[in-house]
Biotite code that builds the C-alpha atoms (Angstrom):
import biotite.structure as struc

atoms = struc.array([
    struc.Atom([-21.567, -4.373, 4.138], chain_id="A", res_id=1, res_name="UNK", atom_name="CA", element="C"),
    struc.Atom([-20.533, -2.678, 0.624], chain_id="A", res_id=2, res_name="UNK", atom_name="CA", element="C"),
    struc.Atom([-16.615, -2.948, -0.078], chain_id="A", res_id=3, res_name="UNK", atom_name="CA", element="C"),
    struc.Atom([-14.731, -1.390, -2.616], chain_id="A", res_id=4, res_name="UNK", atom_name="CA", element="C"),
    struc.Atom([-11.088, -0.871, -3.354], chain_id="A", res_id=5, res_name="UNK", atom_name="CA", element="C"),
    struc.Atom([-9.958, 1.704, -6.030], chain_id="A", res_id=6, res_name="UNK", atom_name="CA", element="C"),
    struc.Atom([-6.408, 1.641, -6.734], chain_id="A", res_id=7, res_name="UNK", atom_name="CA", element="C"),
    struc.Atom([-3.404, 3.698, -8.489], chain_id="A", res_id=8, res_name="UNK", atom_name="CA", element="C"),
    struc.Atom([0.320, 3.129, -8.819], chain_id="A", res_id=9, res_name="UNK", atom_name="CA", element="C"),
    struc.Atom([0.844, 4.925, -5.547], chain_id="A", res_id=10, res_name="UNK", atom_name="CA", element="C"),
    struc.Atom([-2.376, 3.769, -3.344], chain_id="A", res_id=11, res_name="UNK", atom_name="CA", element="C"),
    struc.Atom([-5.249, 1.113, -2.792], chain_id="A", res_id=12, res_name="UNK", atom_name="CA", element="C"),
    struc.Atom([-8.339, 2.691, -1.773], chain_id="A", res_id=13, res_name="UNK", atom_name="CA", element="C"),
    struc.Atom([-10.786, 0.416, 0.402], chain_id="A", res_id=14, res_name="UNK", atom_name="CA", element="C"),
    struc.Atom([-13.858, 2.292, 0.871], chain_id="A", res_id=15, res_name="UNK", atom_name="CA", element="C"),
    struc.Atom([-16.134, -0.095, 3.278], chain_id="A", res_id=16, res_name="UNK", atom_name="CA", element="C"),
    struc.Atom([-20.500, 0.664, 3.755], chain_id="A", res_id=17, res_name="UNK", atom_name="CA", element="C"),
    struc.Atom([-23.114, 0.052, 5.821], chain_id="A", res_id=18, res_name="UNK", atom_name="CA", element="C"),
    struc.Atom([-22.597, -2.319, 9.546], chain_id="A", res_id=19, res_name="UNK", atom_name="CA", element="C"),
    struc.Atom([-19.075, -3.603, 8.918], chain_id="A", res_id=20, res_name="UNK", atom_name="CA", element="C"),
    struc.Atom([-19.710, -6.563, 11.809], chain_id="A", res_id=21, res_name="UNK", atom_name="CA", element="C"),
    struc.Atom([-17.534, -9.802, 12.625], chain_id="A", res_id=22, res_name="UNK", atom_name="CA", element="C"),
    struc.Atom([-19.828, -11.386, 9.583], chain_id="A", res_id=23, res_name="UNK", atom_name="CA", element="C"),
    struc.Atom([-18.407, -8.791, 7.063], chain_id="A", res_id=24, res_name="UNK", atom_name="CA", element="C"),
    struc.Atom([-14.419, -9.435, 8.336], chain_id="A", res_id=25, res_name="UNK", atom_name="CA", element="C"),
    struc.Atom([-14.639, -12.987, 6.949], chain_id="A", res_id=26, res_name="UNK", atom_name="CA", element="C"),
    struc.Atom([-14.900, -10.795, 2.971], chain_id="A", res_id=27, res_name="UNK", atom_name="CA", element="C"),
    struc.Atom([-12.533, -8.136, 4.677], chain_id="A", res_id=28, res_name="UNK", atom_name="CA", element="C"),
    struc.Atom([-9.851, -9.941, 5.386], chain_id="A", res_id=29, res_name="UNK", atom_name="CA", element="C"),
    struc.Atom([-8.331, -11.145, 2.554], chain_id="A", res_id=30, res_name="UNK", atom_name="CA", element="C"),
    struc.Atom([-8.538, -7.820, 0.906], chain_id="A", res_id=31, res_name="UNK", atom_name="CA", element="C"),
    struc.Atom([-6.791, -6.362, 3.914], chain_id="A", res_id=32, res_name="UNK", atom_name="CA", element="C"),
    struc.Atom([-4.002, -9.459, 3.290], chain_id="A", res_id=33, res_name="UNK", atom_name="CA", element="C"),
    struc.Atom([-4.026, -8.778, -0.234], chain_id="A", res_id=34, res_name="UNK", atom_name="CA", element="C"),
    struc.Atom([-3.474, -4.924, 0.114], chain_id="A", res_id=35, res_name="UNK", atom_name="CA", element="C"),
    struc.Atom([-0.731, -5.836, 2.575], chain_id="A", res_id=36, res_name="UNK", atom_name="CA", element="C"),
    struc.Atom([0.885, -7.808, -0.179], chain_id="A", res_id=37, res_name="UNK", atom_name="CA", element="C"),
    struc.Atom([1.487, -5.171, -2.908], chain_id="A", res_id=38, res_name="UNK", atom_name="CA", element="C"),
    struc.Atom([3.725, -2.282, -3.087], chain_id="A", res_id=39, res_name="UNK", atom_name="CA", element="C"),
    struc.Atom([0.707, 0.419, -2.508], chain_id="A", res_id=40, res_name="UNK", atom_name="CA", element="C"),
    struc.Atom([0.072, 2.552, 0.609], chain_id="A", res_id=41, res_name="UNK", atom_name="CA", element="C"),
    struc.Atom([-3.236, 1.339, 2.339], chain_id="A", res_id=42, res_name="UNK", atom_name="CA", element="C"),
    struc.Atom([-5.957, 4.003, 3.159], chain_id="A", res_id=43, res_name="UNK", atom_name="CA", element="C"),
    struc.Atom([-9.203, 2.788, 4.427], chain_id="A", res_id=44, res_name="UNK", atom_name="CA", element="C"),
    struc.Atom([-12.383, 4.982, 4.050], chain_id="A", res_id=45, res_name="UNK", atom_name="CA", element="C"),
    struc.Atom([-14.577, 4.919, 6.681], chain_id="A", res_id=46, res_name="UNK", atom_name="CA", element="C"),
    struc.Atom([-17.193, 7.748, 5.173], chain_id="A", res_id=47, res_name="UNK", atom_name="CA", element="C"),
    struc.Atom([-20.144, 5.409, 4.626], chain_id="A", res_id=48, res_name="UNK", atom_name="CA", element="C"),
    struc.Atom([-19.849, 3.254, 7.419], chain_id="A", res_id=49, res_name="UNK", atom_name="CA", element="C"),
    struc.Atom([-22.782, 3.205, 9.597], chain_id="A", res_id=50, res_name="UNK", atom_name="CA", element="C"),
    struc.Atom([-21.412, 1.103, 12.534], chain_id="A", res_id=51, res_name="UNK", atom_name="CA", element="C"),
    struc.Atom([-17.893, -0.881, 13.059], chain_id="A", res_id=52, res_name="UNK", atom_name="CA", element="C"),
    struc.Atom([-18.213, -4.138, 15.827], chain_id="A", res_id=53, res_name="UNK", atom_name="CA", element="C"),
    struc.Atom([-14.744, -4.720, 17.549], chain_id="A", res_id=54, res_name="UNK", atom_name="CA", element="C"),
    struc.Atom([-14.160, -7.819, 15.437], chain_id="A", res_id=55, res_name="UNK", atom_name="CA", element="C"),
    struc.Atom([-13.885, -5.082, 12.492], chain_id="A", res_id=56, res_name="UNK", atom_name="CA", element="C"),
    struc.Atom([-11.710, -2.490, 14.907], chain_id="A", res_id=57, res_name="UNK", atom_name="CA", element="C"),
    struc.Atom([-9.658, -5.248, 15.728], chain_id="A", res_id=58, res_name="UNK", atom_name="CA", element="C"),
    struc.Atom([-9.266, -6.443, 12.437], chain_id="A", res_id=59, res_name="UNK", atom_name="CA", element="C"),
    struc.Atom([-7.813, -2.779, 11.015], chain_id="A", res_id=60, res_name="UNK", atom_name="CA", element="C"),
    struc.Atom([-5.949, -2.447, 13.822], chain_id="A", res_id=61, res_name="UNK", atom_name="CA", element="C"),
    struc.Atom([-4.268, -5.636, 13.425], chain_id="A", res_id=62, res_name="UNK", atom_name="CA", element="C"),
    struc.Atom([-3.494, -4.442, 9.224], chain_id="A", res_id=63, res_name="UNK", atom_name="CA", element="C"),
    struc.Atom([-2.288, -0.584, 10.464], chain_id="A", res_id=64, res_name="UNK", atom_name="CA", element="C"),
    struc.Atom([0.734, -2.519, 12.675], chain_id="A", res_id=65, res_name="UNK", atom_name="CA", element="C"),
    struc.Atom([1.021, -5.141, 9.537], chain_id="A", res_id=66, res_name="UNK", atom_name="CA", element="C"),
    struc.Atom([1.711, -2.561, 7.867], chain_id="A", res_id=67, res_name="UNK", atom_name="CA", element="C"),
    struc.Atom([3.943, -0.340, 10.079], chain_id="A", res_id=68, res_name="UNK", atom_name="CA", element="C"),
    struc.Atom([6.052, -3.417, 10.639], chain_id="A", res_id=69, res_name="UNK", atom_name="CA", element="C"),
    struc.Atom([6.692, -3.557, 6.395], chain_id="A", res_id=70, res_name="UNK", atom_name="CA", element="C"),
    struc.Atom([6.797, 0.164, 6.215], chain_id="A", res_id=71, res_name="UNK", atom_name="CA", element="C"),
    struc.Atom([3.744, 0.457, 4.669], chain_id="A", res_id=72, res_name="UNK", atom_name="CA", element="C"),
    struc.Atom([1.893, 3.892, 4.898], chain_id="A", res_id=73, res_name="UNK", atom_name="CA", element="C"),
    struc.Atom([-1.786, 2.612, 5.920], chain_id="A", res_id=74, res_name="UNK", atom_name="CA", element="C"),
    struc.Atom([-4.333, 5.157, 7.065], chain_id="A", res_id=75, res_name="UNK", atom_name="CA", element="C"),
    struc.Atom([-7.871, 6.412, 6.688], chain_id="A", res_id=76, res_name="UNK", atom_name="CA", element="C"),
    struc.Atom([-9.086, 7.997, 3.402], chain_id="A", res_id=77, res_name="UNK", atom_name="CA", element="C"),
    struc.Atom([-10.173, 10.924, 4.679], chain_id="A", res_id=78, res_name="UNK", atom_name="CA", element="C"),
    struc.Atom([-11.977, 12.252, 7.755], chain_id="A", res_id=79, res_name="UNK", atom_name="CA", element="C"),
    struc.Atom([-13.469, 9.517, 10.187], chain_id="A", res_id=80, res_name="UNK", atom_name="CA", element="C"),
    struc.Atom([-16.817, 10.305, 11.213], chain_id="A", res_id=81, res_name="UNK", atom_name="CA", element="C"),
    struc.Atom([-17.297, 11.191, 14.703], chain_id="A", res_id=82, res_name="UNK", atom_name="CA", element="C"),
    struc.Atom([-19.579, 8.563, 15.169], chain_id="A", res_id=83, res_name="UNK", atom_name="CA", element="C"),
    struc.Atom([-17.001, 5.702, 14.113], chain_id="A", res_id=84, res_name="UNK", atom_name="CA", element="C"),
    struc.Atom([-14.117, 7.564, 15.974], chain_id="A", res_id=85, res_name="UNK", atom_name="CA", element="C"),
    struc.Atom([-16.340, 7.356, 18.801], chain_id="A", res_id=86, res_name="UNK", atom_name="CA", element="C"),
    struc.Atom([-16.936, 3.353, 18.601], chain_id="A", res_id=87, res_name="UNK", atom_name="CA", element="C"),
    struc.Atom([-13.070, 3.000, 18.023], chain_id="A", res_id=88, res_name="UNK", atom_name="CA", element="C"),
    struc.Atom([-12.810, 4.634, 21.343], chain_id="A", res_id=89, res_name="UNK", atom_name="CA", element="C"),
    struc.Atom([-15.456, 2.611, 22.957], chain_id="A", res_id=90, res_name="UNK", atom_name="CA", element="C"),
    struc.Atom([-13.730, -0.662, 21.930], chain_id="A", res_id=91, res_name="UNK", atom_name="CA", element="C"),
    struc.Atom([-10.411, 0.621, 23.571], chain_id="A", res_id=92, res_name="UNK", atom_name="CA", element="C"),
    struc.Atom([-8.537, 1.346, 20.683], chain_id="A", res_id=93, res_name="UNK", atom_name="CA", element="C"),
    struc.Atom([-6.780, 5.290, 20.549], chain_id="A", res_id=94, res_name="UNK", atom_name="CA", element="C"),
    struc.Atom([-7.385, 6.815, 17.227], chain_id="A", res_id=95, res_name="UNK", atom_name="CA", element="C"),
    struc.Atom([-5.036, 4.758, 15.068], chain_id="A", res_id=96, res_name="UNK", atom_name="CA", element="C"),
    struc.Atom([-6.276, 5.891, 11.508], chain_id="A", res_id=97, res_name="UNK", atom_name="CA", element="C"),
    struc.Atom([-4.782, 9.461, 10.731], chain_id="A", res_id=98, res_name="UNK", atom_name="CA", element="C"),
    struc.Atom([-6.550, 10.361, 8.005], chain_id="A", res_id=99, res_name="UNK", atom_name="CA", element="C"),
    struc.Atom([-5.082, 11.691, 4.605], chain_id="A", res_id=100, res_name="UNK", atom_name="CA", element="C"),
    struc.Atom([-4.493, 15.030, 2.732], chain_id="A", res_id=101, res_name="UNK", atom_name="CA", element="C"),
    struc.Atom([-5.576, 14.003, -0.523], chain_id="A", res_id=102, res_name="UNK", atom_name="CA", element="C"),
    struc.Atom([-8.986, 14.033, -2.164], chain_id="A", res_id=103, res_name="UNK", atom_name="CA", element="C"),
    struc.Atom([-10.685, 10.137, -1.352], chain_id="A", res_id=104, res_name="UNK", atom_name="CA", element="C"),
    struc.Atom([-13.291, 10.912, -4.651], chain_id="A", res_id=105, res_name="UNK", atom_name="CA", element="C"),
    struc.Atom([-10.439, 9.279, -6.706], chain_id="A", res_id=106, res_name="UNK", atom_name="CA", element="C"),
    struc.Atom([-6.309, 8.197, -6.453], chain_id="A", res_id=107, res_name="UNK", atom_name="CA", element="C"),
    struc.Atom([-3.932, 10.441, -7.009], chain_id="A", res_id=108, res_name="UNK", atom_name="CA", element="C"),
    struc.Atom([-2.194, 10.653, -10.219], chain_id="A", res_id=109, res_name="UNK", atom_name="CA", element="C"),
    struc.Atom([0.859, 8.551, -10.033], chain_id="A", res_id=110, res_name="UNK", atom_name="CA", element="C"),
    struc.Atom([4.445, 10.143, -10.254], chain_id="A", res_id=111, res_name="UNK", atom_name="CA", element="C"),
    struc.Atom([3.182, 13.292, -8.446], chain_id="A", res_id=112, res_name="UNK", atom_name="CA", element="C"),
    struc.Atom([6.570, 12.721, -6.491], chain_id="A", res_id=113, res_name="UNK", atom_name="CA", element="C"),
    struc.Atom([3.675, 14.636, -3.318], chain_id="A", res_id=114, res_name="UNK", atom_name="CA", element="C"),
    struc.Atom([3.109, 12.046, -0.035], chain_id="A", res_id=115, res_name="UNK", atom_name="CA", element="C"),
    struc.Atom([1.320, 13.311, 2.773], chain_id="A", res_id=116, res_name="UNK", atom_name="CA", element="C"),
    struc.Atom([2.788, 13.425, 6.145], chain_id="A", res_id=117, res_name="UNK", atom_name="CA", element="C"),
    struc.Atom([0.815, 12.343, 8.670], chain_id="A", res_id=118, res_name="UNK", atom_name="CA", element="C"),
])
């Protein structure tokens, strides 16, 4: 699993690769705990992911109502592809990454004063 997180004033970008599997949640975590921590809106992007394990569902699941319990705006960088939207379904989880307006290349510019609704 490849993880990066790109971040701005406004948002923290964590763009995960490859088999995200209960192996990879052990690195995951704390970045998810972390992200949790600071003042930034979370957005996950799921656009390189080959395959997500429930460990991994579980795991973002668990952050998205960490964060709607701080009001903190997490969602998915993005479109999710059909094929992880699909295993998210599998697992028994409803579609609980709404994916963003903004471009995921890069973070917005900060004092925009723009949030998407979502």
């Amino acid at each position: 699993m490849s993880i990066t997180v790109d971040e701005s004033e406004a948002r923290r970008v964590i763009r995960l690769g490859d088999n995200i599997d209960i192996t990879s949640c052990v690195e995951l975590k704390p970045i998810l705990i972390e992200a949790l921590s600071l003042p930034q809106d979370i957005e996950i992007d799921l656009t390189q992911a080959s395959t997500l394990d429930v460990t991994a569902i579980q795991l973002l699941w668990a952050t998205a109502h960490s964060a709607q319990r701080n009001h903190k705006h997490f969602s998915a960088a993005g479109p999710i592809p059909d094929h992880i939207g699909s295993l998210i379904c599998e697992a028994g989880f409803d579609q609980f990454l709404t994916p963003t307006t903004t471009d995921i290349s890069t973070p917005e510019p900060v004092g925009s004063g723009d949030k998407a609704d979502g």
